[in-house]
C-alpha positions as CSV (number, residue, x, y, z in Angstrom):
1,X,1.1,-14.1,29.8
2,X,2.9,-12.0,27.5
3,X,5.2,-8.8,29.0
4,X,6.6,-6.5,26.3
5,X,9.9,-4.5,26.4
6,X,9.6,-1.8,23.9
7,X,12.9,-0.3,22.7
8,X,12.2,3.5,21.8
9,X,14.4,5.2,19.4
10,X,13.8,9.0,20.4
11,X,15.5,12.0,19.5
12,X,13.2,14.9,20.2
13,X,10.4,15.8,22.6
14,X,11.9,15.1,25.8
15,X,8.5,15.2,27.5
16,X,6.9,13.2,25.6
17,X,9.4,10.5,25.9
18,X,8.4,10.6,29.3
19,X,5.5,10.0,29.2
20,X,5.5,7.5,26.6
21,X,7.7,5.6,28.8
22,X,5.2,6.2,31.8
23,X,2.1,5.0,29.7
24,X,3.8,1.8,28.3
25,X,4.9,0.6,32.2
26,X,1.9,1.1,33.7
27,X,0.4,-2.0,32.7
28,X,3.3,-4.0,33.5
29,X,5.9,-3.6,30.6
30,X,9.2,-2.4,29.6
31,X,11.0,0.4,28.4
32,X,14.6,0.5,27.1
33,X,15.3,4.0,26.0
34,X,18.4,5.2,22.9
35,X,18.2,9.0,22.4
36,X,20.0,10.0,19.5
37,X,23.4,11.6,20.4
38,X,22.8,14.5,17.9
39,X,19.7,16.0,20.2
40,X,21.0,18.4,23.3
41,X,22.5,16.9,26.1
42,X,20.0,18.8,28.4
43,X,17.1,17.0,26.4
44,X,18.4,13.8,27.3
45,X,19.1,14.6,30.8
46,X,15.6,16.1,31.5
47,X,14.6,11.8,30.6
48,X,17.2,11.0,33.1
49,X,16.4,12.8,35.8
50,X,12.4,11.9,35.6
51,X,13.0,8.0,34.8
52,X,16.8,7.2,35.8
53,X,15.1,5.4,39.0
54,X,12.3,3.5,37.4
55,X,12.6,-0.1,37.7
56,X,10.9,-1.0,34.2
57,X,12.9,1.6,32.3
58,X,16.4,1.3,31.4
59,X,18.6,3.0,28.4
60,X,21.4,2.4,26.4
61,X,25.0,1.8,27.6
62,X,25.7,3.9,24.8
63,X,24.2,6.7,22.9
64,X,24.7,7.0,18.5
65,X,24.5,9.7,16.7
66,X,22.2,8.5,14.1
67,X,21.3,9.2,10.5
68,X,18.7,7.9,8.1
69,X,19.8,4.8,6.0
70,X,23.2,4.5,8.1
71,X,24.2,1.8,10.0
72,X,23.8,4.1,13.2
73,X,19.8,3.2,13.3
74,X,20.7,-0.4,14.0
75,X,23.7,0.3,16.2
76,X,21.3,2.1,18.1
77,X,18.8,-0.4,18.2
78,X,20.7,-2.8,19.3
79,X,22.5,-0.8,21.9
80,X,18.6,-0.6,23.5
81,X,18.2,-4.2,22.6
82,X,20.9,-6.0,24.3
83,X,20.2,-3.2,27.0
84,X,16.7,-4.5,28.0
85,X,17.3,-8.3,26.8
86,X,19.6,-7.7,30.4
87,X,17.9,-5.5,32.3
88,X,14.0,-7.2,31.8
89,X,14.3,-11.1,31.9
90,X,10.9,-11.3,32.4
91,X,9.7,-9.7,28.8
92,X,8.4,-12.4,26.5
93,X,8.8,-9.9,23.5
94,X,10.6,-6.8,22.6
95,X,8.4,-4.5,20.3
96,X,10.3,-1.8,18.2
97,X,8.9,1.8,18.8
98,X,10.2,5.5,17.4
99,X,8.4,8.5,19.5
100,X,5.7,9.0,16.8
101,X,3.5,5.4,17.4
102,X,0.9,5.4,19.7
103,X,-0.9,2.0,20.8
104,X,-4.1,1.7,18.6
105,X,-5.2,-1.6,21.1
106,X,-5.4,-1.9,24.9
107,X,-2.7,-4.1,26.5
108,X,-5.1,-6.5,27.5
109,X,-5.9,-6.9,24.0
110,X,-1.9,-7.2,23.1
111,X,-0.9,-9.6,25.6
112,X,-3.9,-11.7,24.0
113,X,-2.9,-11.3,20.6
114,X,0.4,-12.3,21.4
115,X,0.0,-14.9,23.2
116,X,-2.3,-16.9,20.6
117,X,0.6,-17.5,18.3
118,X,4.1,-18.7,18.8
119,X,5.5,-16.4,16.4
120,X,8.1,-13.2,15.0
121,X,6.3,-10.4,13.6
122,X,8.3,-8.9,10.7
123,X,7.9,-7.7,7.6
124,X,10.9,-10.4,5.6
125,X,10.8,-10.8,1.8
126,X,13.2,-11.8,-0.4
127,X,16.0,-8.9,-1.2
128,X,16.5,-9.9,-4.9
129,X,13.2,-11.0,-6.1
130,X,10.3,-9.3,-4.1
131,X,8.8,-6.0,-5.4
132,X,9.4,-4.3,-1.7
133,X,11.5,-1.7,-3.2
134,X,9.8,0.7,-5.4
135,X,12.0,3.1,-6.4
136,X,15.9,4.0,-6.2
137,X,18.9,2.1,-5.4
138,X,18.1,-1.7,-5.0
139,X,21.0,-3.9,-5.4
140,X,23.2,-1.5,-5.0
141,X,22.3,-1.1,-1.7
142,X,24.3,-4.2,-0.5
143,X,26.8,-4.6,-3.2
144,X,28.9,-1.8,-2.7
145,X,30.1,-0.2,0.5
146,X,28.4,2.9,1.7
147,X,30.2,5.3,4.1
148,X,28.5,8.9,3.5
149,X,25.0,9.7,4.1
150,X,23.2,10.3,0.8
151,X,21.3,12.8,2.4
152,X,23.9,14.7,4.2
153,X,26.4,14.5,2.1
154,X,24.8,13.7,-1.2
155,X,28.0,14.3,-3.5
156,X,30.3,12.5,-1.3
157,X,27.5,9.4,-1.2
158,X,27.4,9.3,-5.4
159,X,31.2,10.0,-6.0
160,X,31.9,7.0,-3.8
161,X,29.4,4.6,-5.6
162,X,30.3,5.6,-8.7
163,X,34.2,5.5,-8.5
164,X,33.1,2.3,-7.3
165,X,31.1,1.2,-10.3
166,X,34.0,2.1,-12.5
167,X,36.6,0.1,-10.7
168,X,34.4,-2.8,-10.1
169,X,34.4,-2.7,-6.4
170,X,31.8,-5.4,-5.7
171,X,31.3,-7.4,-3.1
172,X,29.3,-11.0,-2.5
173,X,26.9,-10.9,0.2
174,X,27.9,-13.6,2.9
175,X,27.1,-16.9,1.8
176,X,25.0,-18.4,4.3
177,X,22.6,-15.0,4.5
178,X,19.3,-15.0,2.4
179,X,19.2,-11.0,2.6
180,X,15.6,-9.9,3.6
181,X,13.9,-6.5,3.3
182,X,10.7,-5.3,5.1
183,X,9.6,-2.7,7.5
184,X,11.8,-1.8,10.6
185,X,8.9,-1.9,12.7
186,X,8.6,-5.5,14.4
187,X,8.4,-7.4,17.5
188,X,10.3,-10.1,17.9
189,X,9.9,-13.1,21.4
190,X,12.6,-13.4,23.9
191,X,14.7,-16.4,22.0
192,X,14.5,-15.3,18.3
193,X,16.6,-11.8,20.4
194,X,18.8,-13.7,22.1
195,X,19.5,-15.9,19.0
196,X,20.3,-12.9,17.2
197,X,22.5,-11.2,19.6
198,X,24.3,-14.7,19.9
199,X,24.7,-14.9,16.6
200,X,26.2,-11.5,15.9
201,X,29.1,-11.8,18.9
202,X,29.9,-15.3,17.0
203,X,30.5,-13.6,13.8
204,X,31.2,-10.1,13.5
205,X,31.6,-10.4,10.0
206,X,27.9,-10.0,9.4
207,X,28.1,-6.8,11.4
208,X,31.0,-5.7,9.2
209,X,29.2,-6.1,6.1
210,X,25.4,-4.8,7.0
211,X,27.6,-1.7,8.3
212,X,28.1,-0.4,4.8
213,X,25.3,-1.7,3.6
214,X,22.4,1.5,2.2
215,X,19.2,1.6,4.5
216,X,20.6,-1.6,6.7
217,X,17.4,-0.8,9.4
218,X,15.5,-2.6,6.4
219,X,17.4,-5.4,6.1
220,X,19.4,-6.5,8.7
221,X,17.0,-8.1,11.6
222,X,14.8,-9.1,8.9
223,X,17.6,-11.1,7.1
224,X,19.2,-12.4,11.0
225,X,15.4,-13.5,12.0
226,X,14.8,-15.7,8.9
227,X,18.1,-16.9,9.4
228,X,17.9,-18.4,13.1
229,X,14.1,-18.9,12.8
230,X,12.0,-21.7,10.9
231,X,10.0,-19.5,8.4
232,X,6.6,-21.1,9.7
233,X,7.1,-18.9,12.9
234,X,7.7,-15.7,10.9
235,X,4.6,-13.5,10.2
236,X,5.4,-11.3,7.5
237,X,4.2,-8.3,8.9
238,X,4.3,-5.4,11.3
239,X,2.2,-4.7,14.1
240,X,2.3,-1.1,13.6
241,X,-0.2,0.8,11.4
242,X,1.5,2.9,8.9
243,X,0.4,4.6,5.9
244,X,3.2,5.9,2.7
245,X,1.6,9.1,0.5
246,X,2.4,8.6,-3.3
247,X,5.3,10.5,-2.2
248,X,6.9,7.7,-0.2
249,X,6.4,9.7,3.1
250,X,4.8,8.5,6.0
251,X,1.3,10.3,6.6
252,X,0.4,12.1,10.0
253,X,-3.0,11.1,12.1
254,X,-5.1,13.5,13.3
255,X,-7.6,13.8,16.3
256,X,-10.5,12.5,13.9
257,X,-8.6,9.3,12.9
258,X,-9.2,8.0,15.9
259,X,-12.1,5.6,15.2
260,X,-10.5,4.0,12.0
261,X,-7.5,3.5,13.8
262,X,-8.9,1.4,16.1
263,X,-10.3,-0.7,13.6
264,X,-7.2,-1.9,12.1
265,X,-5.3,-5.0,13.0
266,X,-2.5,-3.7,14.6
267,X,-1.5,-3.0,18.0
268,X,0.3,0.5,17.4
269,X,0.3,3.2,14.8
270,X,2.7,6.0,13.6
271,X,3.0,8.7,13.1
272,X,1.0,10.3,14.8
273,X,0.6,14.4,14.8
274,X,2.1,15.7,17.3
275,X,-0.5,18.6,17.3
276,X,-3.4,16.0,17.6
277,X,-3.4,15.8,21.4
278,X,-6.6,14.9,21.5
279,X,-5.8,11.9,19.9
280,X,-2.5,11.4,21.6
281,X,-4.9,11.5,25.1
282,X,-7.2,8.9,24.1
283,X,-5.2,6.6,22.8
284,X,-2.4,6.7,25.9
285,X,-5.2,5.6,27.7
286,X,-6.7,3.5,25.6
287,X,-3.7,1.5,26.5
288,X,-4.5,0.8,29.9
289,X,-8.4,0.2,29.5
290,X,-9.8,-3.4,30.2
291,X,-12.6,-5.0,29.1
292,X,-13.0,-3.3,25.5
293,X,-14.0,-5.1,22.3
294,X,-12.3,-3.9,19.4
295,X,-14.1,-4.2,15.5
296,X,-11.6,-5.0,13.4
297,X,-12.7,-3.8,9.6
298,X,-9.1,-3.5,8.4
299,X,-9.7,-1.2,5.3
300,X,-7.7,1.4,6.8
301,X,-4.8,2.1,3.9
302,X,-7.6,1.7,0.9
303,X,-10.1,3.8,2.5
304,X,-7.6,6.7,3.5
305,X,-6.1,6.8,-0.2
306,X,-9.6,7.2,-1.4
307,X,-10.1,10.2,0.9
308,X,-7.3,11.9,0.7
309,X,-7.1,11.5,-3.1
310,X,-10.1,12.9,-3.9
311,X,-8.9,16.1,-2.6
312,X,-6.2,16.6,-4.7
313,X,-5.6,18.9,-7.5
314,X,-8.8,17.7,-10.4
315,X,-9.4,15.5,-7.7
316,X,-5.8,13.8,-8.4
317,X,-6.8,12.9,-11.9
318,X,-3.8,14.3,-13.1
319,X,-2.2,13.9,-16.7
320,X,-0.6,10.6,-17.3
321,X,2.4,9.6,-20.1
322,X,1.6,6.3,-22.1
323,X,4.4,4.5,-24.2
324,X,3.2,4.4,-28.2
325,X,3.3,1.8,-30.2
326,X,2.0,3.5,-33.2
327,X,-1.0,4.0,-34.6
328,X,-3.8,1.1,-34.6
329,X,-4.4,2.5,-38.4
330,X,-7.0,5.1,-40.0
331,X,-9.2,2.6,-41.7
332,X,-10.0,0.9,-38.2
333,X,-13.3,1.8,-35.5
334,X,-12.2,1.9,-31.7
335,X,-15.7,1.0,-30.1
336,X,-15.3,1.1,-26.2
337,X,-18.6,0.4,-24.1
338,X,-18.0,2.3,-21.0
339,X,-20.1,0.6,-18.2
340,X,-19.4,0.7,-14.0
341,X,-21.6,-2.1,-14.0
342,X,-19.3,-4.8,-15.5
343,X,-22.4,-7.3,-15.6
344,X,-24.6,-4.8,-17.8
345,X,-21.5,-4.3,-20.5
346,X,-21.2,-8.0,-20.8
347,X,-24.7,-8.7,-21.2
348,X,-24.3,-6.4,-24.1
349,X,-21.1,-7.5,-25.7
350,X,-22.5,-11.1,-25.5
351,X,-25.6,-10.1,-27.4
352,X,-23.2,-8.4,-30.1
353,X,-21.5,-11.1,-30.4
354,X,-24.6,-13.3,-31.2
355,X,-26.3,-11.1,-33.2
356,X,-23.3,-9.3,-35.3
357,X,-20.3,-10.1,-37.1
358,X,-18.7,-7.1,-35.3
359,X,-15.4,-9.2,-32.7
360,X,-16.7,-7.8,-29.1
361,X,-14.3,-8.5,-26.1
362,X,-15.0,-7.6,-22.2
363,X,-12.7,-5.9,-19.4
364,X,-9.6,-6.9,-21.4
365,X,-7.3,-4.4,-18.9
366,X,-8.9,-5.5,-15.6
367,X,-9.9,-9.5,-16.2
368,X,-8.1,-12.2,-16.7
369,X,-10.6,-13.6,-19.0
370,X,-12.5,-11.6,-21.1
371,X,-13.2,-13.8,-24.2
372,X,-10.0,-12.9,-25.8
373,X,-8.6,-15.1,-28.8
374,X,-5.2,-16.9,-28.1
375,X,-3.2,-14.1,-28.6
376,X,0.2,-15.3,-27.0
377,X,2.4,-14.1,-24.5
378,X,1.5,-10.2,-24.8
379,X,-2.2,-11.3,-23.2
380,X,-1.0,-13.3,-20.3
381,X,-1.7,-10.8,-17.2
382,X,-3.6,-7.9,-17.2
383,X,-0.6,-5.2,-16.6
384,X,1.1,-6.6,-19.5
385,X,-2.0,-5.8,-21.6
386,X,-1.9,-2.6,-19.6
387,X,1.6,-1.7,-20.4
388,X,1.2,-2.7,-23.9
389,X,-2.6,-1.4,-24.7
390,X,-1.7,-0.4,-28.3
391,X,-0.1,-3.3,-29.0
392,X,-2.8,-5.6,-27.7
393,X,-5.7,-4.0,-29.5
394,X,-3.7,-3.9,-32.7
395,X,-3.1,-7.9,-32.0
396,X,-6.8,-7.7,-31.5
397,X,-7.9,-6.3,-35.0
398,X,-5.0,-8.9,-36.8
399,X,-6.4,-12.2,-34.8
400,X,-10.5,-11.3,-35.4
401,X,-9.4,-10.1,-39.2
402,X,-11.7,-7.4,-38.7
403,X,-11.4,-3.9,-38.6
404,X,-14.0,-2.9,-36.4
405,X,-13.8,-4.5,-32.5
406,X,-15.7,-3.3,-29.5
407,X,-14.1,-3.6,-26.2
408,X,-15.4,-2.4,-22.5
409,X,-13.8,0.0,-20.1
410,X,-14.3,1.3,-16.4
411,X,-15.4,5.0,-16.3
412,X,-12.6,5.3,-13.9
413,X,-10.1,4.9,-16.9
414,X,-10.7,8.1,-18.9
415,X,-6.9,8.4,-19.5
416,X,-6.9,5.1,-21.3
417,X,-10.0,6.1,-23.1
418,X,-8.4,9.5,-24.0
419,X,-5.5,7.4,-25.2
420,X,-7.1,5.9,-28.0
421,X,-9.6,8.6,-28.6
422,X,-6.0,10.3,-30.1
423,X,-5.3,7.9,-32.9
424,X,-6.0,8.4,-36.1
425,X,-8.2,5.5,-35.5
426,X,-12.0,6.1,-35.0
427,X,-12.9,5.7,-31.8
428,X,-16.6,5.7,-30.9
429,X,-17.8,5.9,-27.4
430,X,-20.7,3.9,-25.7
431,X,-21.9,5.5,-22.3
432,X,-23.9,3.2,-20.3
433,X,-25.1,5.4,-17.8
434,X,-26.4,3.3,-14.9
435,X,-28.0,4.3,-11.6
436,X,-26.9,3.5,-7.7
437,X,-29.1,2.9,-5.2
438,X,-27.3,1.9,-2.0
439,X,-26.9,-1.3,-2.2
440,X,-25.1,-1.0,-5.2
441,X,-22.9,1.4,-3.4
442,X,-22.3,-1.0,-0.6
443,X,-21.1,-3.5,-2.9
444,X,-18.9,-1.4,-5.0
445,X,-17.2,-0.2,-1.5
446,X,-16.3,-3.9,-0.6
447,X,-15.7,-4.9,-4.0
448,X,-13.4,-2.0,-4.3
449,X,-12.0,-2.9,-0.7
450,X,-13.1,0.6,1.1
451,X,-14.9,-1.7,4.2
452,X,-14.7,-4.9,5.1
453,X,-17.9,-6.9,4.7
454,X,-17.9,-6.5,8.8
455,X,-17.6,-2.9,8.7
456,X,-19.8,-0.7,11.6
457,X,-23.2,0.4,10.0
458,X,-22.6,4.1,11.0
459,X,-19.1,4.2,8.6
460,X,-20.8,2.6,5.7
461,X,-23.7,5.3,6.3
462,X,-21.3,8.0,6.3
463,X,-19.7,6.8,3.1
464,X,-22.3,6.0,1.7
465,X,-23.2,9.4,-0.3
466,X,-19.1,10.4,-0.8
467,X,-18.9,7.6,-2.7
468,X,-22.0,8.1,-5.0
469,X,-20.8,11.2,-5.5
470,X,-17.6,10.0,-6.5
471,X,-19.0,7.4,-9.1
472,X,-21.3,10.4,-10.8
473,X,-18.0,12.4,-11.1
474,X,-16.8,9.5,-13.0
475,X,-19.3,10.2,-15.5
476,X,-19.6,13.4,-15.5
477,X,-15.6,13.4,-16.1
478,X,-16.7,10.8,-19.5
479,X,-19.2,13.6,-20.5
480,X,-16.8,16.5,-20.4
481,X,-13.7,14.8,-21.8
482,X,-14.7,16.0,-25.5
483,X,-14.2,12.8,-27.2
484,X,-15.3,13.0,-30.7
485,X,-18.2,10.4,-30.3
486,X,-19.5,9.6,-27.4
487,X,-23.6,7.8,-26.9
488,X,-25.6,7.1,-24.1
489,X,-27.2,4.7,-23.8
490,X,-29.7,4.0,-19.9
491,X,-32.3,2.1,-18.6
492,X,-34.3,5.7,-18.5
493,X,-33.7,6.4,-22.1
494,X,-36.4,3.9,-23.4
495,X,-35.9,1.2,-26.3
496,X,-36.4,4.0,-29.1
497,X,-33.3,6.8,-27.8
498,X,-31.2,3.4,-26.9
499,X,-31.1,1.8,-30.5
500,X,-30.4,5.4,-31.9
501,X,-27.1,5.2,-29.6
502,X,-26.3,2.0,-31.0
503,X,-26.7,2.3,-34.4
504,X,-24.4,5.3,-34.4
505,X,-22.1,3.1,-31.9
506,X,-22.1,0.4,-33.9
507,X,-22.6,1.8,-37.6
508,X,-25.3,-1.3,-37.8
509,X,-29.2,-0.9,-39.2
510,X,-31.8,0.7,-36.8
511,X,-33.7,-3.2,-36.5
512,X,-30.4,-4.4,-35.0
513,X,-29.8,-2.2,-33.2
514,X,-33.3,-2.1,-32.1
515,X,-32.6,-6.1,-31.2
516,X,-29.8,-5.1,-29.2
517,X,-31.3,-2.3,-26.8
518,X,-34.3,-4.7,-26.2
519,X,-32.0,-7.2,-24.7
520,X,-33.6,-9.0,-22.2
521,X,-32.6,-8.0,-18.5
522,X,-30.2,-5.8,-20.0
523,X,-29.6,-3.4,-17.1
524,X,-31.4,-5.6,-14.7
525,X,-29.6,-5.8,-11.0
């Protein structure tokens, strides 16, 4: 069975180092303790004093002062590491911790979970060609040396790597090393450790080089583990649940968290508020329960963005910058059906097709196909068509030779609708304004990703009317925007008040249009 030997990074909150420590060997397991040399020397030695005799609990030979993105995070790590590889030779796995997770799981269930694969757990992609870094320095990172903190000492940091630019000062990353980035939250078995600490006392030089390396927490185990283990035992992934704002900060849990965090498929979570001790209570002893079945839904990061960002400012619908590629041209009609029920917009761009001369496309910016003419390369993913929207819809009105095209549009898009409304092109508006009953709802929210299909009844229940609301403020955002015309059309409005709508829409004769709203099934489920 498995037996885990968590290595805590602390540097605050001497108490509740403690009794972390206390709750994570009470089943059985491990604790090897680093507390930052920075913190008070009295902090350090009130976790002395209480654990200095425990027989699972040991701590680092030597304490670092550490700093974020320096080297000191992973001197410090391993400093714990080698610490309990030594002191614990029963522990199967050594599972990173910093003194904001909390376990989200029982042990019983951990030990399981582990024990079902033969495996690493840690977030490793590719340095060069993965996406992992969003923002900021990127190669950078590893290419030049870094001996200032950027945070502490931010002109000192930037002088440095920009004396070095100028003199050419790079530096090749060591031959054999594939440089990996991901999370430094993993958990890692016995002989992938001592691999790794084998590896670095054969070659320092890899020590030498990650120690100047920017942010090397994110890059140095995950490189060394891909590097002494076949990939097909690496998952790429954490254990522990964490959620980034837009910001790039972590977010804080709170005592009503609590149920969704158990849902997620991880065995701990950070950070978590340090004034939610409610939550902090259950969950320290959820770790020692037995017997308890866990649902995992797994919508956790989708669901809490959806929350959270519908209390922003305008509900976070905030003003956004689109590049220009000029104007589509003043003797051309924009015509833009926007429909939340995809199906009932296609049904009607198919029967405009048939019936019209007038070029009608579908969800050109969210599906791959959408009955688009060969267009080349500026068509081949849907970001590129969103990136280059102008473009595209100008390549549009050149490839149907017409200069009148309909397209469709998500109510959720209003910016992008705005977008066009502003060119000296016409742009006419086509509302189809569609009811919800719930099962629509439910569908939208797995569709959407907000529950998995085996989400508890009393969460979909819950979410049920938020997110009806949210889909009326979609249209009630369309409604308001002013855009110079706008028609509804509805199943409500009757066959008479719909072909009215289209014929303006359109600019075709009242029979047509007549035709068209008479569509059979046309808002049918």
């Amino acid at each position: 069975m498995a037996r885990i030997a968590f290595i805590l990074l602390m540097h605050k909150d001497p108490q509740g180092v403690i009794d972390q420590a206390r709750r994570l060997t009470a089943t059985g397991d491990y604790v090897s303790i680093h507390f930052d040399k920075r913190a008070p020397r009295a902090m350090f030695q009130q976790i002395r004093d209480a654990l200095d005799d425990h027989p699972r609990v040991t701590f680092a030979a030597r304490r670092r002062r550490c700093g974020w993105g320096e080297w000191s995070l992973v001197a410090a790590t391993l400093e714990a590491l080698r610490a309990a590889e030594t002191a614990f030779p029963q522990a199967t796995h050594f599972y990173m911790l910093s003194g904001d997770c909390m376990p989200i799981k029982s042990a019983e269930f951990a030990y399981n979970y582990l024990d079902a694969e033969d495996c690493d757990y840690i977030e490793s992609f590719d340095f060069f060609n993965s996406d992992w870094i969003k923002t900021g320095l990127r190669k950078e990172r590893l290419i030049y040396r870094h001996w200032f903190n950027e945070r502490s000492h931010k002109a000192l940091f930037y002088a440095s790597l920009q004396l070095q630019q100028r003199l050419g000062l790079t530096r090749r990353v060591p031959d054999d090393l594939q440089v990996m980035i991901g999370s430094q939250w993993w958990c890692l078995r016995r002989q992938t450790v001592e691999a790794i600490l084998d590896l670095i006392r054969a070659r320092p030089e890899i020590v030498r080089f990650f120690s100047t390396t920017w942010i090397p927490d994110e890059t140095f185990f995950q490189t060394l583990v891909a590097h002494v283990v076949p990939r097909q035992q690496i998952r790429t992934r954490t254990l522990t649940f964490l959620i980034f704002s837009d910001y790039g900060m972590p977010i804080n849990f709170h005592n009503d968290h609590y149920d969704l965090l158990l849902r997620q498929d991880y065995l701990f979570a950070r950070k978590i508020s340090p004034e939610a001790q409610e939550l902090r209570a259950r969950l320290g002893a959820l770790w020692q329960a037995t017997g308890q079945d866990f649902t995992i839904s797994a919508e956790g990061r989708r669901l809490f963005s959806f929350l959270t960002g519908r209390g922003r400012i305008g509900r976070r619908f905030a003003p956004r910058f689109w590049e220009t590629d000029g104007s589509l041209g003043a003797e051309r009609v924009v015509q833009i059906v926007v429909a939340k029920k995809w199906h009932v917009a296609k049904r009607l761009t198919a029967a405009i097709r048939a019936a019209t001369d007038i070029p009608a496309v579908d969800y050109v910016f969210n599906e791959q196909d959408a009955h688009l003419p060969d267009m080349g390369g500026v068509a081949s993913t849907v970001d590129k068509r969103e990136r280059h929207r102008r473009a595209l819809v100008k390549l549009m009105f050149e490839q149907f030779g017409s200069d009148r095209l309909v397209f469709c549009v998500d109510p959720s898009a209003v910016s992008l609708i705005a977008d066009f409304d502003a060119d000296r092109a016409q742009t006419r508006v086509l509302f189809v304004d569609s009811r919800f009953d719930d099962d629509y709802v439910r569908g939208h929210m797995g569709r959407v990703g907000l529950v998995s299909p085996d989400a508890p009844s009393d969460i979909v229940h819950r979410l049920l009317p938020i997110v009806r609301n949210d889909l009326q403020h979609e249209a009630d955002r369309l409604r308001e925007a002013g855009f110079r015309h706008l028609a509804t059309i509805s199943e409500s409005a009757g066959p008479d008040r719909n072909a009215a709508a289209l014929a303006a829409f359109l600019g075709v004769p009242e029979p047509q249009a007549r035709a068209l709203a008479e569509t059979p099934h046309l808002f049918a489920d």
